[in-house]
N, C-alpha and C positions, 0 to 999 in steps of 0.2 A: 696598377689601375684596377684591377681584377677586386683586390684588397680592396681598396679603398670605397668600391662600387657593393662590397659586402658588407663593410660599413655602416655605410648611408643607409641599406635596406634595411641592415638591422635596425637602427637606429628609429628611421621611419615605421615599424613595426613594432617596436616598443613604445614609440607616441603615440599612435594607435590603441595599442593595449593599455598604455597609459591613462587615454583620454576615454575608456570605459570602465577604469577601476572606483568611480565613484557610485560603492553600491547600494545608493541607499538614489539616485538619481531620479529612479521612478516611485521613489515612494512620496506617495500623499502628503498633506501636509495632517500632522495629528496624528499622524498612523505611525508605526515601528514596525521595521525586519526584522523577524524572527532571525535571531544569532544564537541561539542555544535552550534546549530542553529541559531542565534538571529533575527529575524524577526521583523520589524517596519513597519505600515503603515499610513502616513501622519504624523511621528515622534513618532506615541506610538507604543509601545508593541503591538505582536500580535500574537496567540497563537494556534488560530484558522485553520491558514494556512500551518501549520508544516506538516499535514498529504497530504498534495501535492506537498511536498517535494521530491523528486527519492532518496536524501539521507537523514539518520538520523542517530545520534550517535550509538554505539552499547547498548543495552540492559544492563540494572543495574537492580540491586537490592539495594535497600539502597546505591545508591552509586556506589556500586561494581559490575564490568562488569564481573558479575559471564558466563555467557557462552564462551565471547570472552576470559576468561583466558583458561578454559578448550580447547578448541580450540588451544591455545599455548605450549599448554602441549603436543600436539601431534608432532612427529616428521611430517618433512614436505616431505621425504622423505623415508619413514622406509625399502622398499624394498634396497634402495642404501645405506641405513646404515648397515643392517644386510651384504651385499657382502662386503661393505666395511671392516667389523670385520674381517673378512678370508684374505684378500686380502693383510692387515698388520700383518699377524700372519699365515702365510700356514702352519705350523706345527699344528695349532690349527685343520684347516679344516682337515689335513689329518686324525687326531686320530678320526674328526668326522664321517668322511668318512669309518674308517676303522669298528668304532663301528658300523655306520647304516649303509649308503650307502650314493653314491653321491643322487640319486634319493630323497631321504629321509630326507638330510640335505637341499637339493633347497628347498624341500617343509614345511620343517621348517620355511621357510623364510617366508611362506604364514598363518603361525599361527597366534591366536589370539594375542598371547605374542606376538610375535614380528611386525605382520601386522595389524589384524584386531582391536586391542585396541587403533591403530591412528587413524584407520578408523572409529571409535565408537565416539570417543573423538572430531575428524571434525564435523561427521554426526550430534550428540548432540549441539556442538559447536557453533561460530558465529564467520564467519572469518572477521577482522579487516575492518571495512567503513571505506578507504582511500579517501580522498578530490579527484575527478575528475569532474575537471572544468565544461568538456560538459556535465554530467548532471547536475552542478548549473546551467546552460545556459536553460539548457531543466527543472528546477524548475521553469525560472522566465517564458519562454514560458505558461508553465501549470497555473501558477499563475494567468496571464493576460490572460488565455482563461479562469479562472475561473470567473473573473471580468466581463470581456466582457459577460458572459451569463448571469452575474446579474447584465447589464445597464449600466458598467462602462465601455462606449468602447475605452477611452482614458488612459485609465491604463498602467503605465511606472514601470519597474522598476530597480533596479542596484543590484550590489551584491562586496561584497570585502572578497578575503581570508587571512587574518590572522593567519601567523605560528607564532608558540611558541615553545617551548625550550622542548626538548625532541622528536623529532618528532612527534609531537602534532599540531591541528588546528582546529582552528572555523571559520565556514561565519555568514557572517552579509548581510543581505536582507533588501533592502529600497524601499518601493514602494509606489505610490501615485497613488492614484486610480481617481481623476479626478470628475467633476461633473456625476451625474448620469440620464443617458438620461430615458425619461416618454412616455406613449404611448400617440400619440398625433391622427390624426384620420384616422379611422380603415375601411376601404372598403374593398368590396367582389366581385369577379367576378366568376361568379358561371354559366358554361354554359350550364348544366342540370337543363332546368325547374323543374323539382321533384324534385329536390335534392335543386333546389333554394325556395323552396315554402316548403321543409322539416326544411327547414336551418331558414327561416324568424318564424317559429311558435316556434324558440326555442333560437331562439338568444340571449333572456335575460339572458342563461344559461352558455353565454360564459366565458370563462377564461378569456381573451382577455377584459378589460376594459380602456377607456380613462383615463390618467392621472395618471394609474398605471404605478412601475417599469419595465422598459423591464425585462423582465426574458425569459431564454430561456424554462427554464422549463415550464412552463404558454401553451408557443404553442405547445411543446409537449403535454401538456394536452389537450389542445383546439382538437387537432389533432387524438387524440385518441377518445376523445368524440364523434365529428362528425362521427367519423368512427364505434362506435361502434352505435351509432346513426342510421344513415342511413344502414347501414346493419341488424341492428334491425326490419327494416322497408320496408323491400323488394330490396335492394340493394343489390342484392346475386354478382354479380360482381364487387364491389367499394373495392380498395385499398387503404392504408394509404399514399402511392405514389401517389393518385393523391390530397391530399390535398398538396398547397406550397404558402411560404410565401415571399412577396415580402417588402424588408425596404428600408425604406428611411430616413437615420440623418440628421440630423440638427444641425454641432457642437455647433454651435452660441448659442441654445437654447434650446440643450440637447433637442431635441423633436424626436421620427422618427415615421414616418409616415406609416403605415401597408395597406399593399394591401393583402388580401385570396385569394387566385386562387382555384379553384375546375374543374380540368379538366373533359373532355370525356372520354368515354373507350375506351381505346386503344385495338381494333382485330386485330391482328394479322394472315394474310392468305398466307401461303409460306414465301417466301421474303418477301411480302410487307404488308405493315401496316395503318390502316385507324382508323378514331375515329367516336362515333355515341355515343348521348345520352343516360345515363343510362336507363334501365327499373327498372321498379318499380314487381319486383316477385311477383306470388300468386302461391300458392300450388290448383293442379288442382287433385294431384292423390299419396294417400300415397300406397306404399308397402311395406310387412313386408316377409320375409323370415324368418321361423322359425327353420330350422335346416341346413344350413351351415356348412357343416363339408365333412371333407376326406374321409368320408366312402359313400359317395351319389354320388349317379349318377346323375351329375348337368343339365343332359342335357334334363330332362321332370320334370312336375310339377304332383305328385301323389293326391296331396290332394289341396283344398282352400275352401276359405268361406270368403263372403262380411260380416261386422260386422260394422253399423255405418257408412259407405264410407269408411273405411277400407279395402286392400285386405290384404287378410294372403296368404300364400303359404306353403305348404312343400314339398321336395320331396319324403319322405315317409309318411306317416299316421301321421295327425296332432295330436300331444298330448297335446296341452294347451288350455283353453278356453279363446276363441277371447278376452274378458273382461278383462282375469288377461294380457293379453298382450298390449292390448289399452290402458288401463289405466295407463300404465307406458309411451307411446308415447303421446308429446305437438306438434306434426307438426299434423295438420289436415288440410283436406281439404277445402278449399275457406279462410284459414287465407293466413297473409301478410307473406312471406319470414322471418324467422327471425333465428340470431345467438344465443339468449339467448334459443329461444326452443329448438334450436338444441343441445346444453349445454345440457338443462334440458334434454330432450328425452334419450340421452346417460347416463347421471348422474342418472335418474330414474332405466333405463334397465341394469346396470352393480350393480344397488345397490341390486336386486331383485335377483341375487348372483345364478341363473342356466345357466345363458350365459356368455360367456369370453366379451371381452371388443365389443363389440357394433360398427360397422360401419353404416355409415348414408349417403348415396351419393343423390347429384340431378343433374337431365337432362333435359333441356327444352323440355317442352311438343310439339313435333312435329303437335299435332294440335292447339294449344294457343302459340302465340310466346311468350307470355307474363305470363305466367304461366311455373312453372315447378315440376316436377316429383317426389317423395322422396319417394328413395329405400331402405327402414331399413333389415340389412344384420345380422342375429342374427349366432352365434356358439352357441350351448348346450353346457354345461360342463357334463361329464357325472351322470347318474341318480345318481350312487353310490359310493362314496368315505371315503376310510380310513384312518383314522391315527392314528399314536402313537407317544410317548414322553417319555423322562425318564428326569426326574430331580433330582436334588441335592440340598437340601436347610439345613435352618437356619434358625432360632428364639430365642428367649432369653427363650424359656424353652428346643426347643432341638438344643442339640449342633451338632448332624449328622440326616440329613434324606435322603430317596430315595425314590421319588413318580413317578410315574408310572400311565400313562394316554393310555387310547385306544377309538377309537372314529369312528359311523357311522354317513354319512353325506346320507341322503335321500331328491333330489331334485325335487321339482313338484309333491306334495304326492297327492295330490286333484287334479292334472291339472289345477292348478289356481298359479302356482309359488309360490307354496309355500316352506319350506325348514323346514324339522327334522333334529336334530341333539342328537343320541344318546352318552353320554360318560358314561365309566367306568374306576373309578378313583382306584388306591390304592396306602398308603405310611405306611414305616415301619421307626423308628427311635430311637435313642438315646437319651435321655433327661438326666438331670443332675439328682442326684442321691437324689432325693425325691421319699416319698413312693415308694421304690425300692428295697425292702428287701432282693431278690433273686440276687441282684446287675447285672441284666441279661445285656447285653449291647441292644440289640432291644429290647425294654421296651415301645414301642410307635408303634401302627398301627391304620390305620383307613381305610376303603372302602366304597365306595360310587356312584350312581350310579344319571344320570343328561337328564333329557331327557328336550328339548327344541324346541317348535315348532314356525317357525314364517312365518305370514301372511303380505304381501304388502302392507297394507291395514288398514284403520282402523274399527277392527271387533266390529261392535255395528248393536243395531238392529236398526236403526233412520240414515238416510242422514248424514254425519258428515260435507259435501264440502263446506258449507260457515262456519262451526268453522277452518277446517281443509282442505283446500284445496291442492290438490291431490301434485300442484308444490312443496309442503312443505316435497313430500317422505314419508311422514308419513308406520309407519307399524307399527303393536301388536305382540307382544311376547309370547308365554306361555310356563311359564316353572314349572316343578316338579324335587325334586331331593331328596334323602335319603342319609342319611352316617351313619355309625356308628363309633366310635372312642375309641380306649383302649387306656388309656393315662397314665401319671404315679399314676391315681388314681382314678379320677371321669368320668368313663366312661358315653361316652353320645350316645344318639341317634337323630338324626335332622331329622326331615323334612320340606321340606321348597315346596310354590307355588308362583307363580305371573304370574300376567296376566297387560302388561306393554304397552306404547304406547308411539312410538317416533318420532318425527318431527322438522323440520328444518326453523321454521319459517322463518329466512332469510339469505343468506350467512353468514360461521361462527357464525351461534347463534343452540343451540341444544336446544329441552325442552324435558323433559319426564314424563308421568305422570303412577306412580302405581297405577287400580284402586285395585288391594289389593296384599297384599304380605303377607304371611302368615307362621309362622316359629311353628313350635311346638319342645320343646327340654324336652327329657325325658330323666333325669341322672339316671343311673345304681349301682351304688356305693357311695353312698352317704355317707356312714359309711366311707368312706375312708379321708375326707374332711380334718381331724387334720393330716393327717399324708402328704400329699398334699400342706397346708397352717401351716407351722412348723413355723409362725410369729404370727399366731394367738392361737397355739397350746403353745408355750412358753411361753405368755402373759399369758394365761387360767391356764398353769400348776404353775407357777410363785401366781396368785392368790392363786391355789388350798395348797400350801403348806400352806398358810395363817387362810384359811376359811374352810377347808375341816372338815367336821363329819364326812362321814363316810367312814372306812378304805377301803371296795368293791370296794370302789371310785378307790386305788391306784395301782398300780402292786407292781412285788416283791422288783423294783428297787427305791421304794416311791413316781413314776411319776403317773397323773391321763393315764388310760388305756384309750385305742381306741377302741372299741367309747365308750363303757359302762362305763368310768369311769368318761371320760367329760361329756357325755350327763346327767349323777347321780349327779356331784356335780354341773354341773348348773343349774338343774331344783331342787337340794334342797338350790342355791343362791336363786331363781325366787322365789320358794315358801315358803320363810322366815321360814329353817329350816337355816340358819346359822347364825351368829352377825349378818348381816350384813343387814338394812334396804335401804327401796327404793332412802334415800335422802344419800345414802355415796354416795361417786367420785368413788371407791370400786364396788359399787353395778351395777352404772347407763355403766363402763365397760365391766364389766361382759355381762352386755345387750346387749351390743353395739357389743360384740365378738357374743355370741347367733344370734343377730340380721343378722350379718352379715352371718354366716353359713348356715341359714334359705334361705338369700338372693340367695347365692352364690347356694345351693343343690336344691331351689324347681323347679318344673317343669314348663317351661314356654310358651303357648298360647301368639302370638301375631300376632294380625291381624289388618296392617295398610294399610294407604293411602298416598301417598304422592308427590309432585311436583319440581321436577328440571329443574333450567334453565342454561343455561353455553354460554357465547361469549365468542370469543376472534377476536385479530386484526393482530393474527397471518397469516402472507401470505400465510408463506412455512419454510422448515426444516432450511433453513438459515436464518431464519430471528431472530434477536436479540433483534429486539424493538418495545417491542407489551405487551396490557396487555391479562389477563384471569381474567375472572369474575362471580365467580359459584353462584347459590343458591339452596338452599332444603328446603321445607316445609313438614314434616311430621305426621302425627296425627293418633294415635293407639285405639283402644280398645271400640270406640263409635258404630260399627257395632255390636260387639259383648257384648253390655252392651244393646242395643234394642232385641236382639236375646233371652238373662238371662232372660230380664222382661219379654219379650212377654211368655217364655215357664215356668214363672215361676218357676223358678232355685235358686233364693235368699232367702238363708237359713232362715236367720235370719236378722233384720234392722240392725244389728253390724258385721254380717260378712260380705264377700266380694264374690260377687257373682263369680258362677260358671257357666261353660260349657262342661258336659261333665265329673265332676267332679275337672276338672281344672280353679284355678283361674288364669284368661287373665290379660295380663298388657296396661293400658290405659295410656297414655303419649301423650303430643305434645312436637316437637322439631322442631328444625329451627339450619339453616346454613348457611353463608354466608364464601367467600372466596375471594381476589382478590390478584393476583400476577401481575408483573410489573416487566418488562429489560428493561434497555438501555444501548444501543450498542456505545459504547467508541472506536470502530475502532480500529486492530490493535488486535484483536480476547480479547478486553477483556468490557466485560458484567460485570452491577450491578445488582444483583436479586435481588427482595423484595417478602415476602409475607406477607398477614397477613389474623387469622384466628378466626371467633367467631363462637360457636356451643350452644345448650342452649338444653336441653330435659328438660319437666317439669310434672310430675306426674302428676294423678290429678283420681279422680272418684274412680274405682277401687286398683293403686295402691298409695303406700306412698313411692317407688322408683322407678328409672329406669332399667328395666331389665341390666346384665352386658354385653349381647353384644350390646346392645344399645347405654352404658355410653362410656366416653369418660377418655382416658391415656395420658399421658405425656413422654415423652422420647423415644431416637430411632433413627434412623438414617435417617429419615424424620421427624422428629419435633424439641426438644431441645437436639442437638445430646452430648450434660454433662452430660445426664444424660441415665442409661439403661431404655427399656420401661417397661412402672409400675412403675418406680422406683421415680419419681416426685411428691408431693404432694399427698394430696389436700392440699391445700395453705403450710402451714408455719408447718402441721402438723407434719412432717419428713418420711414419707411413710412407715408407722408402718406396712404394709401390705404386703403382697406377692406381689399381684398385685391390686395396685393403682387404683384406678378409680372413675370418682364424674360425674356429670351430667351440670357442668358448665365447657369452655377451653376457653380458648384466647392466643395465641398465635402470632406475629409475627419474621421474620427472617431477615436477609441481609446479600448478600455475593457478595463479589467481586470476579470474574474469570477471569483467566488472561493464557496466554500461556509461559510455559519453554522452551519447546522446541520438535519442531517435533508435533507429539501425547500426550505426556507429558501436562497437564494442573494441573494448581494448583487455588485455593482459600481461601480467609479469611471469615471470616463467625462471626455473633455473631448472638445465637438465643434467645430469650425470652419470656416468658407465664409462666404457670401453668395450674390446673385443683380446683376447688372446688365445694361442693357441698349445692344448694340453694333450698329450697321445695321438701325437702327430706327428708329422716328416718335421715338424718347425724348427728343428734343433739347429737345422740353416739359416734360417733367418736371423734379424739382424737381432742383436741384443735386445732384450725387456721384451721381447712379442710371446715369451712361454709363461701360463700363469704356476707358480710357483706356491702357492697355497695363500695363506692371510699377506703373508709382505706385498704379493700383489697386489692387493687393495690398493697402498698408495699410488698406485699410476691411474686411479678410478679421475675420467677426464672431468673437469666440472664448466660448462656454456650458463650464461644465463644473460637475459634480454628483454626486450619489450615485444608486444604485437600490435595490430592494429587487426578487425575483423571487420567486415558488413554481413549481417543477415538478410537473405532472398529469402526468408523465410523454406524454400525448398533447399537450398544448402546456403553455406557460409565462403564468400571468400575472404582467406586468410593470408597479410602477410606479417612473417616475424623477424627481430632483426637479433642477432644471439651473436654475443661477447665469449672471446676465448678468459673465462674465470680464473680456472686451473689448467693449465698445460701440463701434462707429464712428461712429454717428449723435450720440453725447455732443457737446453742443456745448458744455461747461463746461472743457475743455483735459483735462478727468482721464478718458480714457476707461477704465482699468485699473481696475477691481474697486469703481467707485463704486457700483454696484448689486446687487455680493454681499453678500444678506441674503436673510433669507426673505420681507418684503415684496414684494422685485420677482423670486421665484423663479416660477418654471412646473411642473407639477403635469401630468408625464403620463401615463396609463396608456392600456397597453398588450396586444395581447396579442404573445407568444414575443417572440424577440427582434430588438435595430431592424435588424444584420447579421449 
């Protein structure tokens, strides 16, 4: 029945789609769809020029002009169809009338059913590109202004339209671009000596080269430079207006000949208007107003103090020390006028996060004609600010949460700009039904408490300005924070510190350096670890029916007991009270489970150091074609392995020192990332990324701590697979949760728009995780990467998505096919498990790169 009711739907749903594949439905009579473009220039193909087009075909899929059908589906007039239904049948209306009302039945008329599912089916839709001539007329215009800006100012071109049979049509575009005119020679007439004598000291830098392509672009450029130039340089009144270019062609010999003009400044006095050579600005006199706000009486100055040729001001009682405010201000006194400080001054004082956005005016100094004024206008934010949050999450171990965040914000705590920020966290949740005996549904809480202090500044006891110079924004971090968490098993307690430093080397580039970060994590239930990891506890019991002596070992039901019946038969596997010796496959598993449990429960000290650096060529929020390019250097456990020796803490030359009574984990790792779009016009974007990470043991430990290690799978990494649930290599992810100290991963997906909001993508991702200079020689076969032969267990997902844009984020779901399996042990690892059966179902929010 089920079938057969699937059936029918289908069926009905392709009548539907059916009865709107006539796409030519809303075309006029006389008129033609535009079905294709054909573009030739100097007789070939060209392909390039489509997107300057005013028309283009309507939108396919494969083919199929999937939204213009939808579109036709809708009635084109549905309010005149629904009066029309009554107007052939008044006995109908009456009964309707009699059951509702007249009032009732009009406003039927305004229903989804009858109105708003046309109006849905348009809005979604793509109404019919009908051939109209004046914009082919206004394509080849655009065409030939596109030419002419890049040197071909003799560019012609023609166009023919071609009807076909069915109300159907294609243009054909022919265009010849002509020889291509070069810059032949280039004079300046420049009638501000400063500006001429600024001009000549940098002219090698110009855009503008003989013998190059005219481009129109090029003098834009040119134009922009100069101006950011000379206004860099005390040219506080120069506009990009008064740079203008004067050409001269030369069909004959495609040469034209460029003249620069650089006018005067144009004053402006009533009516009338006069010009006079630029000045060249200095800063004669900074001011700083330090509390700008609604509640002051603007009209006397209560407070000031000269700091450095600095004036401060406030109108009540100054509260910040002159220093944490100078030091965020680059206009000083007796420098040249400049745009970039003024950037920076603002960018510095809005980053320092207690004043709202920053104004900065100047006035010619009434006693220097030639110097002028800078009045820096600051607003407070106020000292103390709150907030809360509630959210709603997900993870692949709980299936419901609700966290709940409350937060003080304390500005200017020292009076040096500085900023605390106290949080207190808590979440309660649902997790799937591991160690859960009481089968409660909230089976998951945790709280936790986050204090974070930061300084403008970078806080060392030594000058830092020639490593770190002040332009770079640099500030220090410190932060502390606790939590504790009851989980479906292994409760933990965390605490964590760091004292962090961050700076802007140069636009778009970030670096950050931890000089320590320090995590201590102390597990509370550790007995509970088999009933928690029921993949390692089924392996073990699986054993124990094998190897088992002694009965204590088992419960009533002949399973080994939690914990005393695993912990009893594997320390009597370990201590060869059973068959089984050190060299069985048997044995060295056994270990490998032990091993891991040890791993997974002891307590872990970690105190490291470490280095990030990050570019990107990203402009701004629209921008589509840019890379990002990350790195991390990180190195653990070397502070606290000089601390062990120095205080004499190393038990034994075979055990592994301690601090405290806890043994610390020493590791380096390293990380690199680089992602990559390009912008295909027409809102559709190729991403790439690609990802390698590496932690490597070394000194004190023979692993990588596991929040250290590194998973596979997820709805930002190989979304075929759940997270954990990947590797390590070709093993088959015998584990709960997966994890090794080796990843490589990259992705690609193509984005594309349906329609409106509506965005979809294709996607295929690939990597794995293995692990290399590790304890892993326990684990199951194929999880140790082995050099290049590893390669082949690299996993390969690929899939579709679906996205909506809220414009402030995107939700995203994707749906990823197991491609390649490594772990397949049936010889067919290639697309045995692409189906929707064994697909993964992520959602998301924005997007994974």
């Amino acid at each position: 029945m089920r079938h057969a009711f699937a059936k029918i739907a289908l069926i009905i749903i392709i009548g539907i789609i059916y009865s709107g594949c006539n796409a030519v439905k809303r075309v006029p009579n006389r008129k033609s769809l535009l079905i294709d473009n054909k573009i030739t220039v100097d007789g070939e193909k060209d392909g390039v020029l489509n997107d300057l087009l005013y028309q283009k075909p309507n939108s396919s899929i494969l083919g199929y002009r999937f939204r213009l059908n939808l579109y036709n589906l809708a009635k084109k007039n549905p309010d005149s169809s629904y009066k029309a239904k009554f107007l052939n049948n008044p006995k109908k209306y009456n009964r309707q009338v009699k059951l509702l009302s007249a009032k009732q039945v009009a406003r039927k008329g305004q229903s989804f059913w009858y109105f708003g599912v046309h109006n849905f089916l348009k809005k979604i839709g793509e109404a019919p590109v009908i051939i109209d001539e004046t914009k082919v007329k206004k394509s080849i215009a655009r065409v030939k202004a596109y030419y002419f800006n890049n040197g071909y100012f003799y560019a012609e071109g023609t166009y023919k339209i071609d009807t076909l049979k069915g109300k159907k049509g294609k243009v054909s575009y022919a265009f010849t671009k002509g020889n291509v005119s070069r810059l032949d020679s280039i004079r300046t007439k420049i009638y501000t000596k400063a500006l001429d004598s600024l001009y000549q000291s940098t002219k090698q830098l110009s855009n503008l080269k003989k013998g190059e392509v005219f481009k129109t672009e090029n003098f834009d450029a040119e134009r922009n430079r100069l101006n950011t130039y000379f206004r860099n340089n005390g040219a506080f009144y120069f506009q990009q207006g008064n740079i203008n270019f004067n050409l001269d062609t030369i069909k004959s010999t495609s040469r034209t000949n460029v003249e620069m003009v650089i006018s005067d400044q144009n004053v402006r006095v009533g009516d009338s208007s006069y010009t006079k050579p630029f000045k060249l600005y200095k800063i004669s006199k900074v001011n700083i107003i330090t509390d700008n706000s609604n509640d002051v009486d603007k009209t006397k100055i209560s407070d000031s103090v000269a700091y450095n040729n600095f004036n401060l001001y406030s109108y009540k009682k100054l509260k910040y020390r002159p220093k944490a405010i100078t030091d965020a201000v680059f206009i000083a006194p007796g420098t040249v006028y400049s745009d970039f400080r003024t950037n920076l001054t603002v960018r510095y004082l809005g980053n320092l996060k207690i004043f709202n956005y920053p104004l900065v005016q100047y006035k010619v100094d009434e006693k220097d004609e030639n110097s002028l004024i800078a009045n820096i206008i600051l607003t407070p934010r106020p000292k103390y600010s709150f907030g809360a949050s509630l959210d709603f999450t997900h993870s692949n171990i709980q299936d419901f949460g609700i966290a709940a965040t409350t937060s003080l914000t304390i500005r200017n705590v020292f009076n040096r700009a500085e900023t605390l920020e106290i949080a207190a966290r808590g979440n309660i949740g649902s997790s799937k039904d591991l160690a859960n005996p009481d089968n409660t549904f909230f089976n998951i809480s945790e709280y936790g408490l986050d204090t974070k202090l930061n300084f403008p500044r970078v806080l060392l006891p030594f000058n830092t300005e020639n490593i770190i110079p002040k332009k770079m924004i640099p500030s220090t971090t410190l932060s502390f924070g606790f939590a504790k968490q009851r989980n479906i098993g292994l409760d933990k307690e965390n605490f964590t510190g760091s004292m962090t430093y961050n700076w802007t080397p140069k636009r778009n580039h970030t670096a950050r350096f931890d000089l320590f970060n320090i995590q201590y994590v102390n597990n509370l239930k550790v007995d509970n670890y088999f009933k928690v990891y029921r993949s390692s506890y089924d392996a073990l019991n699986e054993y124990g029916q094998q190897y088992n002596v002694n009965p204590a070992n088992l419960n009533e039901d002949g399973d080994l007991s939690i914990p005393d019946g695993t912990s009893g038969f594997v320390g009597d596997v370990l201590g060869g009270q059973t068959s089984l010796n050190s060299n069985d496959r048997d044995f060295k598993s056994i270990r490998s489970i032990e091993e891991r449990r040890k791993r997974l429960t002891e307590n872990n000290l970690i105190l490291a150091s470490s280095y990030s650096f990050s570019k990107t060529t990203k402009t701004s929020f629209t921008d589509n074609d840019f890379y990002i390019f990350r790195t991390k250097l990180e190195s653990a456990g070397n502070v606290l392995s000089l601390f062990a020796t120095a205080t004499k803490t190393i038990d034994n030359q075979i055990s592994k020192k301690r601090v405290f009574g806890i043994e610390y984990s020493q590791y380096f790792k390293t990380e690199l990332e680089y992602i990559r779009h390009w912008d295909f016009k027409r809102e559709k974007v190729l991403a790439i990324r690609g990802f390698f990470g590496i932690a490597i043991p070394y000194g004190n430990s023979t692993s990588v701590p596991f929040s250290r290690s590194y998973f596979a799978g997820g709805s930002n990494d190989i979304r075929a697979w759940q997270p954990y649930s990947l590797g390590p290599g070709r093993s088959g992810a015998i584990n709960d949760f997966n994890e090794a100290n080796l990843k490589l991963t990259t992705s690609a997906e193509m984005r594309f728009k349906i329609f409106n909001s509506f965005k979809g993508a294709l996607f295929v991702d690939a990597g794995n995780i293995w692990n290399i200079y590790d304890d892993g020689p326990y684990e199951a076969e194929g999880g140790n990467f082995e050099g290049i032969r590893s390669l082949k267990d690299i996993a390969v997902g690929s899939g579709f998505g679906l996205r909506y844009d809220l414009s402030f984020f995107v939700v995203r779901v994707d749906m990823g096919f197991k491609t390649y399996n490594p772990a397949d042990t049936s010889g067919k690892k290639w697309f045995r498990e692409y189906n929707f059966g064994n697909s993964v179902l992520n959602i998301g929010i924005n997007y994974p790169f």
